[in-house]
Legacy VTK file of the C-alpha trace (Angstrom):
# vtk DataFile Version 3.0
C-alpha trace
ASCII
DATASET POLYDATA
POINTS 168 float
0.000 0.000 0.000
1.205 3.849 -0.269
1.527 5.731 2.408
2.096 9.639 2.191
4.751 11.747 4.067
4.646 15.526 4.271
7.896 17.471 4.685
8.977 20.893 4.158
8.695 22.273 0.630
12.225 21.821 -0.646
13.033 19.210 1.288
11.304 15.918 -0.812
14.339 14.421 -1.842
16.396 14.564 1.345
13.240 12.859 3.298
13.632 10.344 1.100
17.104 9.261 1.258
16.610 9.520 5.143
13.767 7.048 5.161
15.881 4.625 2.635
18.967 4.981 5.128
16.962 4.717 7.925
14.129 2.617 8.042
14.410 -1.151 7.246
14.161 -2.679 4.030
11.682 -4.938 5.686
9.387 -2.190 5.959
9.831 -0.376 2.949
9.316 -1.605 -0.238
9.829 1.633 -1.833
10.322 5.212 -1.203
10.278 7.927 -4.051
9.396 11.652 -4.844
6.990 12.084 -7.813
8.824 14.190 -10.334
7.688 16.090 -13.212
9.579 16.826 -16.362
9.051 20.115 -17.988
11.171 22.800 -20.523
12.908 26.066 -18.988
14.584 28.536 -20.940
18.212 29.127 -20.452
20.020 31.192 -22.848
17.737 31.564 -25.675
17.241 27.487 -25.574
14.238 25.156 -24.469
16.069 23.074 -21.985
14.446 19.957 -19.990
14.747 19.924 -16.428
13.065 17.549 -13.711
11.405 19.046 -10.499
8.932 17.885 -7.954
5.493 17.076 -8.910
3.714 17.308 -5.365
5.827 19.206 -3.307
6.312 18.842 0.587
5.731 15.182 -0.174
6.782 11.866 -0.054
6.027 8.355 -0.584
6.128 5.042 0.577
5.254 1.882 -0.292
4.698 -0.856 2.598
2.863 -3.623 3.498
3.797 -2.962 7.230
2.315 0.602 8.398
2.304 0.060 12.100
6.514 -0.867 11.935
6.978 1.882 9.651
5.102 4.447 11.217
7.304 3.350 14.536
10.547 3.546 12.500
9.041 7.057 11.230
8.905 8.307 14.294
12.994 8.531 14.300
13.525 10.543 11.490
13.943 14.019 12.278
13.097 15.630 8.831
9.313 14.156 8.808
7.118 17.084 9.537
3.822 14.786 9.396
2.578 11.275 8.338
-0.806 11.994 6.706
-3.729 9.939 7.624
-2.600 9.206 10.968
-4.998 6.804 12.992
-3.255 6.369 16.524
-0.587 3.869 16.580
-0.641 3.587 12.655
-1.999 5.639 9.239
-3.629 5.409 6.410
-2.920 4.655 2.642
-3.706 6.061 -0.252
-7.142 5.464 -1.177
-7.028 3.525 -4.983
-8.507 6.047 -6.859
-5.041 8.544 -5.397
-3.076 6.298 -5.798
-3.968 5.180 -9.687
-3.756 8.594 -10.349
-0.267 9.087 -8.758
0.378 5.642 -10.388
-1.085 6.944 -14.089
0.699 10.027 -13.946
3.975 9.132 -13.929
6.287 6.417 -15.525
7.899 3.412 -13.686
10.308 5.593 -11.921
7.346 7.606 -11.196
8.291 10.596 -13.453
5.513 13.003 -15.692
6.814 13.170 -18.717
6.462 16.278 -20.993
2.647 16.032 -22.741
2.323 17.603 -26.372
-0.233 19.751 -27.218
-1.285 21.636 -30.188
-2.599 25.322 -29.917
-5.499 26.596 -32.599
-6.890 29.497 -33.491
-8.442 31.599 -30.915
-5.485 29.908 -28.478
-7.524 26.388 -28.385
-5.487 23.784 -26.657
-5.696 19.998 -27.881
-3.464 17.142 -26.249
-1.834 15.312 -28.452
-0.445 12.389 -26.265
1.415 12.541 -22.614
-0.308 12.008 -18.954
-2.279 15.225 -19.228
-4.832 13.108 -21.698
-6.492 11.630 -19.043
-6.598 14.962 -17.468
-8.396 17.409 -19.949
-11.640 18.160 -17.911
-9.254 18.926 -14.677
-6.915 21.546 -16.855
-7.687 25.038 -14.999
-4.531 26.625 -16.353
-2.209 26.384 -19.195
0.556 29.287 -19.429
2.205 28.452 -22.660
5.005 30.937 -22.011
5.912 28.983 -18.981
4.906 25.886 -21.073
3.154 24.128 -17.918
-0.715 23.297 -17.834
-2.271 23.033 -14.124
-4.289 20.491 -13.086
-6.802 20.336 -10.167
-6.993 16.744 -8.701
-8.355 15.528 -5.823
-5.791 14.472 -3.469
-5.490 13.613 0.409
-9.149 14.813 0.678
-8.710 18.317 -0.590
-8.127 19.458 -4.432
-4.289 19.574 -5.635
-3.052 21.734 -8.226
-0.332 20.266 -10.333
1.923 22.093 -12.409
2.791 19.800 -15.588
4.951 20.312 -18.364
4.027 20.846 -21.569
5.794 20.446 -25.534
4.172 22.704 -28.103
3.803 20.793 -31.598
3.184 22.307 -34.838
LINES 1 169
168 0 1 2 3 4 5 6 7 8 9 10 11 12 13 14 15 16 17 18 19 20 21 22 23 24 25 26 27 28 29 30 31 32 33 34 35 36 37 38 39 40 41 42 43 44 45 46 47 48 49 50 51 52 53 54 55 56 57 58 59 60 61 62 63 64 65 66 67 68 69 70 71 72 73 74 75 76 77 78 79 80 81 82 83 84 85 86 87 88 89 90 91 92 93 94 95 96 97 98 99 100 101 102 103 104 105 106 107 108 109 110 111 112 113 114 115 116 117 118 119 120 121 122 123 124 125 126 127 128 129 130 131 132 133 134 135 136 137 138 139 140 141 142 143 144 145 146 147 148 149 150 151 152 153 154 155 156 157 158 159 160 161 162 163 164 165 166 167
């Protein structure tokens, strides 16, 4: 099951490696920060880059809560364990965590999605995880070239920032 962890904005990656250094094997399957892939200018050239898709978050994967929420407890970056139910907390429900799942690829990055602009400014996805997405789009800033997406997530709507390739 996947469990969420919230830490400080900034400070995914490092949480992370913590619980991967600290926290048995036994008890964690996997831990990971969702990334998103996305173009930045630099220099007069498009450049890819990778940054956090939900940030102050991490995740784990475990089929032992109550151990790892004990072996949690150590780590001193951990600002919160979300869905927290006494001695233990709650996973993902399946609907989160397809979505989380859908998103990204098997090293749980969002790749770029390409779009097509019409007249009058009309966006159409071409291909890419914001496909699925289309009715949640609130947002697309094509100078930026990132659409945001409202999803429910944790019991309160999420916006994501996702990257976006312009096609001719």
């Amino acid at each position: 099951m996947w469990y969420v962890i919230q830490t400080l904005s900034g400070e995914e990656d490092r949480t992370a490696g913590m619980i991967k250094k600290m926290v048995s094997p036994e008890f964690v399957k996997e831990c990971f920060v969702p990334k998103r892939e996305r173009v930045k200018k630099f220099q007069g050239y498009w450049n890819k880059v990778e940054e956090v898709l939900f940030r102050g978050y991490a995740f784990v994967v475990s089929e032992r809560p109550k151990e790892l929420y004990e072996e949690l407890k150590r780590i001193p970056a951990l600002t919160k364990v979300l869905g927290r139910e006494g001695d233990s907390f709650m996973a993902l429900d399946e609907k989160e965590e397809s979505m989380v799942k859908e998103l990204g690829n098997k090293d749980h990055k969002t790749l770029l999605s390409r779009i097509k602009v019409g007249e009058q400014r009309t966006i159409r996805i071409i291909d890419g995880p914001l496909k699925n997405y289309e009715g949640n789009i609130v947002k697309v800033n094509l100078h930026r070239r990132e659409a945001v997406v409202q999803v429910d997530f944790m019991g309160r709507a999420v916006e994501l920032y996702m990257g976006i390739e312009m096609v001719e």
